[in-house]
C-alpha positions, 0 to 999 in steps of 0.5 A, a space after each residue: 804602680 797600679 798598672 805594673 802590679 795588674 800586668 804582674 797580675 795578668 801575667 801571672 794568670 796566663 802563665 797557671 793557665 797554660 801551668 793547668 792545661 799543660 799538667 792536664 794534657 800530660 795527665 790525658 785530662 785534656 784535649 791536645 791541638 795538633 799541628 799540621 803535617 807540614 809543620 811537623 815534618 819541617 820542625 823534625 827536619 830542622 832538629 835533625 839539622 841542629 843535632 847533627 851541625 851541633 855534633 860536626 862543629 864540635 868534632 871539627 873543633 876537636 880535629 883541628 885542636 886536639 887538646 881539650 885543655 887548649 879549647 877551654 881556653 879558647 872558650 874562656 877567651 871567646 866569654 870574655 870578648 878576648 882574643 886568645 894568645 897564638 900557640 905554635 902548633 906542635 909540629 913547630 915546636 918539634 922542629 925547633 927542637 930537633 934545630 937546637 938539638 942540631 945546633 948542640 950536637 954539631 951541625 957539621 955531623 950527618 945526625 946534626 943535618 939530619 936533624 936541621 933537615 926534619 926540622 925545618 920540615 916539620 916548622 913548615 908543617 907546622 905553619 901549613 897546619 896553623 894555616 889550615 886551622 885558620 882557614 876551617 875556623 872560618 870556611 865551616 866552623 864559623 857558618 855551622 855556629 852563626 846557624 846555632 847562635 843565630 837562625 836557630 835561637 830565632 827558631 826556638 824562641 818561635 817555636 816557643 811562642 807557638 807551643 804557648 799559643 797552642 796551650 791558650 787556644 786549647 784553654 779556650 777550648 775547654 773554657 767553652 767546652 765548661 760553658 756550653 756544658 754548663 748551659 745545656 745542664 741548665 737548659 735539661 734542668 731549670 730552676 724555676 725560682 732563677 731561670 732567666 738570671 742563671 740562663 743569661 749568666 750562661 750563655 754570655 759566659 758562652 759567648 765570651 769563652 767563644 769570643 776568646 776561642 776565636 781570638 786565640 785561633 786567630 793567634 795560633 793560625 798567626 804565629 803557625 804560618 811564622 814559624 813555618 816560614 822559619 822552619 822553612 828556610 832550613 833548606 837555605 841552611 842546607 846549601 849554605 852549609 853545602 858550600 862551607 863543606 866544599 870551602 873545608 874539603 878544598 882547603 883541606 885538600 891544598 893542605 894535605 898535598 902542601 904537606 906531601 911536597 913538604 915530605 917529598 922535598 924532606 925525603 930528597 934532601 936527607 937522601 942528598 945528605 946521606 948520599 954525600 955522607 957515604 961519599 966522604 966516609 969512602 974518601 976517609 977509608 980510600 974507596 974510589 969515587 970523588 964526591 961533587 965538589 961545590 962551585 968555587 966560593 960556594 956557601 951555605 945559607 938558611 932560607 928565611 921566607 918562602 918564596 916562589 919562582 917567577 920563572 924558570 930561571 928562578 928557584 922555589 924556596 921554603 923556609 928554614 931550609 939548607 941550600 948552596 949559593 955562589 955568585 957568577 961574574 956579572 950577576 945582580 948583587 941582588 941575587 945569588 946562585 942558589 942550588 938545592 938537590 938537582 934544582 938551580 936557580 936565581 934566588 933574592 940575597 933578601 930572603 937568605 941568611 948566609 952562614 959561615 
């Protein structure tokens, strides 16, 4: 108890006298030790990195999720260690309702496909969205916070610790200022009666505040080369953050061009559509120019998955997408005939849904 309530003590005493030093500093009561040239130019370079990667975190958090009501969540859900539910992003749920749009209206309709069509485009949309979100959060969202969380909670609480060693060694300094002042006064202005007592008092106290100063130095010196040790790996920071930048660019990059063939496919589609919906409106009025006919036992089907041709024999397919399948004499049962636009190929029975 004795010694908790004496480092209580002690504690407290060098917290008013780095209390005292500040308020005098601020008042220019005080002489300030000023760090080196070096030092300042690496602690202003690394404040301006953790400005500018605190401002390009939180924008990349807003252009990835839009909806500030949606990143509290995800706050809320990070403080308390649980994982946030999956939202479907907003061009999913588009899509599905322009599919249940379809599906009331009438499939059979030209608006009704239409609306199949943009549909099934803008789930997939959607998803690559989702996907790209998923792939920012962790190519430069993830590195930018680990910097703020981490190499720079490190640095403030050097840099902390060094600013209170500056304050104990400038205490020092005006400690041994007093005392030497103190003993020179003595020394211009002796008292006869006391000189020998008040002298050696005086210049022990010298010698003391001395002994402080040289230990406070030491300390300083110490904990000056730490931080900028630290403040120093900030060009490391830099180039890692560089890589994150060309991680982001680059899945940024695949999910812009995956959307512009998922546009593409959409437009070609809705061409075909429109296209054959002329064709049958001339057939009703009696205009000439039979429409192509399907292969006999031709049928519709919904894809369910993505897939991707092994070969030329084979068709690319996105999900949620319409196309024509039929069967040729001899074919796996595994496979159908499937025709999308002016592409034909061998597609999997798995990844289809007939429809009727």
């Amino acid at each position: 108890m004795d010694f908790n309530m004496k480092k209580l003590a002690s504690g407290a005493g060098v917290f008013f006298t780095r209390a005292v030093q500040f308020t005098e500093e601020r008042l220019g009561q005080a002489e300030r030790t000023e760090p080196d040239a070096d030092l300042e130019r690496l602690a202003g370079r690394a404040d301006v990195t953790r400005l500018w990667t605190e401002r390009i975190c939180r924008q990349t958090e807003v252009l990835l999720r839009p909806n500030p009501g949606v990143r509290m969540e995800e706050f809320l859900y990070e403080k308390l260690d649980r994982t946030a539910p999956q939202r479907p992003a907003s061009g999913q749920l588009l899509g599905r309702h322009m599919e249940d749009a379809a599906r009331s209206l009438g499939p059979e309709l030209a608006y009704g496909r239409g609306l199949l069509l943009v549909g099934a485009c803008e789930q997939r949309l959607g998803r690559a969205e989702r996907e790209f979100s998923q792939v920012s959060a962790v190519a430069l969202i993830g590195p930018l916070r680990d910097f703020l969380e981490g190499d720079w909670s490190l640095i403030t609480k050097e840099r902390r610790l060094l600013e209170n060693r500056r304050l104990d060694l400038d205490a020092c300094k005006a400690r041994l200022r007093r005392a030497q002042a103190a003993e020179s006064k003595a020394a211009t202005q002796p008292d006869f009666q006391e000189t020998r007592p008040r002298n050696y008092v005086l210049s022990a106290s010298a010698s003391g505040a001395g002994d402080e100063l040289q230990r406070a130095q030491a300390e300083f010196d110490q904990q000056a080369e730490v931080t900028k040790l630290l403040l120093g790996d900030i060009s490391s920071t830099h180039v890692n953050h560089l890589r994150c930048l060309h991680e982001f660019v680059e899945a940024q990059a695949a999910y812009y061009k995956q959307c512009h063939l998922h546009m593409e496919d959409l437009q070609k589609e809705l061409a075909c559509g429109s296209a054959g919906g002329s064709g049958q409106q001339g057939e009703q009025s009696g205009g000439g120019g039979d429409p192509p006919s399907p292969p006999p036992g031709s049928r519709r089907a919904r894809v369910l998955f993505d897939y991707d041709a092994a070969d030329a024999s084979e068709l690319s397919l996105y999900a949620d997408q319409l196309i024509t399948v039929y069967t040729v004499p001899g074919m796996d049962s595994d496979w159908l005939i499937g025709e999308r636009e002016n592409h034909r190929g061998r597609v999997p029975v798995t990844y289809l849904e007939l429809l009727s």
